[in-house]
N, C-alpha and C positions, 0 to 999 in steps of 0.2 A: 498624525502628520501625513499629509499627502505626500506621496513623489509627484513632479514633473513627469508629463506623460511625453515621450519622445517617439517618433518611426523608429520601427523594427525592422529588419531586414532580416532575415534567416538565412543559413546555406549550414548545407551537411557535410559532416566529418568524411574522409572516405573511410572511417572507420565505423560510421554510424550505423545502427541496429536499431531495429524494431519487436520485442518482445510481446508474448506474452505472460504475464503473471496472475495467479489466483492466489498466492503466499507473499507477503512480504511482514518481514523482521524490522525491526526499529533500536536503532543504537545510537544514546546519548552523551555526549561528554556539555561542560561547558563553554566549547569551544566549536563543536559539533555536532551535526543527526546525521546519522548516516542509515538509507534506507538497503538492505536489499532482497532485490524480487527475484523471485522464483516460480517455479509450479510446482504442485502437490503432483507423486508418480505413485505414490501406492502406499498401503500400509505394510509395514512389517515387523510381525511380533509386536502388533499393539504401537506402531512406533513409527507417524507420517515420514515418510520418506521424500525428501523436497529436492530438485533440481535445481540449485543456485544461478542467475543468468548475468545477473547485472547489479553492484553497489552506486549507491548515488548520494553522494555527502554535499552537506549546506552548512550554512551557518544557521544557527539556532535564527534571527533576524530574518532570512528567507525561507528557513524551517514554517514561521508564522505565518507569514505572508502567504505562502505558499495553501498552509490548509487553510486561511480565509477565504482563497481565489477558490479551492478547491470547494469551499463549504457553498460560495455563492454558484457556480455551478452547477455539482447536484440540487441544487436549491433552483435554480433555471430550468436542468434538466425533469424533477418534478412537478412543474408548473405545465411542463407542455407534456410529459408522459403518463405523469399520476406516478405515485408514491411507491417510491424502492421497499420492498420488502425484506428483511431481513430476515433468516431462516435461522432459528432458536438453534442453538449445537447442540450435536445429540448429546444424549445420555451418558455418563462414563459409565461403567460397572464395577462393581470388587470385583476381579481378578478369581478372588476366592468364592466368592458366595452365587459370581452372578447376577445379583443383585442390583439395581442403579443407586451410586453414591451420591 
């Protein structure tokens, strides 16, 4: 089902903030998603260490909508840049052995 496309107008919180994030978490209820982003600071002891910045809760209904707009996008943004790359995650290792698990 379509929405009605209406004008938008925008204007800023004076609370409003601009972030960067390279980490975000995802939390489900049936009632909820709630995103939040961060940036990776360091490992320690094997163990990403992440700077929390900003939580960003929706309804499941504009949860979807949201990653469609977001899928046709990078999908525009591919078209005119060529094709995102996605870098395989490293290796884990035993601990023990050194090893890759």
């Amino acid at each position: 089902m379509d929405m009605p496309q209406v004008p938008q107008q925008n204007t800023k919180a004076a609370d409003f903030k601009s972030i960067y994030a390279n980490n975000v978490q995802l939390f489900m209820s049936p009632w909820d998603v709630a995103f939040v982003f961060g940036e990776n600071q360091s490992v320690k002891d094997n163990i990403l260490m992440v700077e929390q910045s900003v939580r960003v809760v929706m309804s499941p209904q504009h949860a979807k909508v949201f990653a469609q707009v977001l899928n046709d996008q990078i999908g525009r943004y591919e078209t005119t840049f060529g094709t995102i790359q996605i870098p395989s995650p490293p290796q884990q290792s035993d601990t023990k052995t050194g090893k890759p698990s």
